[in-house]
C-alpha positions, 0 to 999 in steps of 0.5 A: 886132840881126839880120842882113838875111839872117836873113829869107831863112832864116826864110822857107826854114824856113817853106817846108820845114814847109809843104811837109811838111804838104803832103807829110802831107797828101797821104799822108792823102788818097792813103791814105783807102781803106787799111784800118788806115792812121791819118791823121798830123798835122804839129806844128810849133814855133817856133825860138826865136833865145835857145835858151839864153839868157845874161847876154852873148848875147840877142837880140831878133829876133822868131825863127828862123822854123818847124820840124817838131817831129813828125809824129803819128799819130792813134790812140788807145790806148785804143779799140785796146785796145777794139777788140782786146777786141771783136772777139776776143769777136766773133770768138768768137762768130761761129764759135760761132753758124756752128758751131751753125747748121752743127749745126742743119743737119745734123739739118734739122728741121722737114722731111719727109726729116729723122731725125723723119719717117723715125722716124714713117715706122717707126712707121706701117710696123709699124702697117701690118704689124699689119694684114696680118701675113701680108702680105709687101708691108708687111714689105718697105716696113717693111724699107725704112722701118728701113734709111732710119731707120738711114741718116738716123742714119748720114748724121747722125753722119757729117755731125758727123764731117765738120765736126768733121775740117774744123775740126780741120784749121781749127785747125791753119792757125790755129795756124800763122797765129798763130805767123806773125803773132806772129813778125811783130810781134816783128819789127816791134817791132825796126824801130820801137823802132831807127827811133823811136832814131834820131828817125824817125817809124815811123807806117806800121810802127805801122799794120802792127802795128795790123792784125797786131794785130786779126787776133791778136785775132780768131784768138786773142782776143789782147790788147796792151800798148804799151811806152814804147820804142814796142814792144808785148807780146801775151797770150793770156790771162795768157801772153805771145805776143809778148815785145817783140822775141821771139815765142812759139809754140803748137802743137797737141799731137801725139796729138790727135783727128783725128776725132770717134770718136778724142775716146773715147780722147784729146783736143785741146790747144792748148799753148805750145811751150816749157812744154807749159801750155794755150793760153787762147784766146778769138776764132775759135780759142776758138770751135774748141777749145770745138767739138772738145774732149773734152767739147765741142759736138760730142762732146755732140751726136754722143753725144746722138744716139748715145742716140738710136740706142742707144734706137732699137735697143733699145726694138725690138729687146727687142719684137722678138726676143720675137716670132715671124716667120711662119717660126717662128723667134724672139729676132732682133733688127731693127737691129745694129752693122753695118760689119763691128764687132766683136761686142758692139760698142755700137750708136752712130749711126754703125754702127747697121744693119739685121740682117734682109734677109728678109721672113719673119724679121720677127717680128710676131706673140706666138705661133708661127705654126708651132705647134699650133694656128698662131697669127699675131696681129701684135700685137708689130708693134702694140706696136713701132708705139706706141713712137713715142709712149714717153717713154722711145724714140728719139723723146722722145730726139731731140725733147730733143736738137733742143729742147736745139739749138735753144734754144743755137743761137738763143741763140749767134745772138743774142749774136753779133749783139748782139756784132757790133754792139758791135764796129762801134760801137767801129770806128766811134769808133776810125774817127773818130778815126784815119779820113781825113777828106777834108774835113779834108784839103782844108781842110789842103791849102789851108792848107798851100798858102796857107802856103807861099804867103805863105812864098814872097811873104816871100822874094820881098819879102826879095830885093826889099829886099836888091837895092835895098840891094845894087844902088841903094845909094850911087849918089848923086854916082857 
């Protein structure tokens, strides 16, 4: 049989568990706007006074009141996986999107100050010759018009240059970011795995590394494996990032291309510091190295419109130096190679000039205006104005490269958009389940209270019992 006193112990333990789900669910309420915080439930169970029971100590109490066994926090496991999955894939494909549509604006087309009206611009200016090849006022404005053609070219592949320097530099505050972040969760991993030993409830430490976490994923597309001890592993790719309570690091080789001219000679590689073996990364990162690889996006556009200018150069420069300037001289050629490049240097879109500053060394015309008899017919100028319309010109070559980039960019724009739905989908339920619901707490709240209410009323009633027991007991014949 139990003792009187029993009661009051069963009471108190009854305070104590309501009291903590109060606390619980004032840390929810007090967190609902902490982005990562995961809401925690109390679980409690029943203390049973026949723990162990045996043939000579059994009771029949109805029990040793309430205890908190644990207090969870509601995650699932499965929608992080997911959402590690999609948004290191969103990741991906939002910086690939924003990279093409920084490309798509360097070019500006359709528009009247972009590379295709500077090109007809040239055109018309060699038809305008053709008519007055005498003339040295159309001459100068086709000079003009040649020098603004080789500048759009010039300002175009300087532009790539310059995003393809800005990303290199993106790239290696990344890596060093993720090295950091790694670093962190091997950290956070000791902390839990000794806390959860030592029978503590490590929830905000998990929150930590859940938001360490999703930001790997996006950087680097990184995904995670939770252990039984409570730590969690990171891959990049199939390698380890984060090994429970050891990190590794990445690196961007020593010797990689800084600028975009460089990729002619070396590349960029992303490695694991201790093997040397590439990086397999997906998310932003991903994104970058497929941008400024050798190879890559923006060493296919900077070529393509290297052909542009190479074509530009030569299908003028072979009709122009068979013609002869209104001086007699011959065999020169419009544009160069200019700022001051070896020669014999390749005409590339980022050195393409204009070699003739003086009007009367446009060669217009077939014959020699100097000969016997003086001939000036302007017919080269006529000729060199119809390469506007070749297949096989500057022209037909950029309208494929603006085509080609049109088609990819919309195309990258679309797969970003259907991907970033998806991955708010995926926040949504993982939300859902682990968001703070304030009505929900509201209603633990009053439950809780109600509970430590009745909780108080039971020892109220307990002490009332033993003071009539205590104090009016036996006072009859006194």
């Amino acid at each position: 049989m139990g003792s009187t006193f029993g009661g009051i112990n069963t009471a108190l333990t009854s305070l104590y568990a309501q009291r903590r789900g109060l606390d619980v669910t004032g840390q929810n309420i007090a967190n609902a706007n902490t982005e990562g915080y995961s809401r925690q439930r109390v679980t409690m169970r029943s203390l049973n006074t026949n723990t162990v029971p045996g043939m000579y100590s059994m009771s029949n109490e109805a029990g040793a009141g309430v205890v908190v066994s644990s207090v969870d926090r509601l995650r699932s496991a499965g929608l992080d996986q997911r959402s590690y999955i999609e948004h290191g894939t969103s990741a991906y494909h939002t910086e690939r999107a924003g990279s093409y549509g920084l490309i798509e604006e360097v070019f500006a087309e359709p528009s009247d100050t972009a590379l295709q009206a500077r090109l007809q611009d040239l055109w018309d200016g060699w038809n305008a010759v053709a008519m007055n090849p005498g003339q040295a006022a159309p001459k100068a404005a086709l000079l003009e018009q040649a020098t603004t053609a080789a500048a759009s070219l010039n300002d175009a592949a300087a532009s790539l240059n310059n995003q393809y320097t800005t990303n290199r530099t993106g790239l290696d505050i990344r890596t060093a970011e993720v090295n950091k972040t790694a670093a962190e969760i091997a950290k956070l991993n000791k902390e839990i795995v000794v806390a959860t030993a030592a029978g503590l409830q490590p929830n905000e430490l998990a929150d930590q590394r859940g938001q360490l976490m999703l930001k790997l994923s996006d950087m680097i597309g990184a995904t995670a494996q939770t252990l039984p001890n409570g730590s969690m592993n990171v891959y990049v790719g199939n390698a380890a990032l984060v090994s429970e309570f050891t990190s590794q690091a990445i690196e961007v080789a020593p010797g990689s291309a800084t600028r975009l001219e460089d990729l002619a000679t070396t590349g960029v590689n992303l490695r694991w510091v201790d093997t040397g073996l590439p990086v397999n990364a997906g998310g932003t990162m991903g994104a970058q190295m497929e941008l400024l690889s050798k190879g890559g996006t923006l060493d296919e556009i900077s070529g393509r419109l290297d052909k542009v200018a190479a074509a530009l150069a030569k299908t003028v420069n072979d009709l122009h130096s068979t013609g002869y300037s209104i001086d007699g001289t011959t065999g020169m050629n419009l544009f160069i190679a200019g700022g001051g490049v070896p020669a014999g240097t390749p005409i590339t879109a980022a050195n393409i000039a204009v070699g003739i500053t003086d009007t009367r060394q446009l060669a217009v015309s077939a014959g020699d205006p100097t000969g016997t008899p003086p001939v000036l017919d302007g017919s080269i100028a006529d000729s060199l104005s119809d390469l506007g319309a070749s297949k096989s010109g500057a022209d037909a070559e950029y309208q494929s490269l603006i085509g080609d980039l049109g088609v990819v960019a919309q195309s990258s724009m679309r797969r970003r958009d259907i991907q970033v739905s998806v991955t708010e989908q995926v926040d949504a339920a993982r939300d859902a389940e682990s968001g703070v619901n304030l009505d929900e707490e509201m209603t633990n709240l009053l439950t809780y209270q109600r509970g430590y209410e009745a909780a108080s009323r039971v020892l109220t009633t307990i002490d009332s019992m033993l003071d009539q027991l205590i104090n009016r007991t036996g006072l009859v014949g006194r």
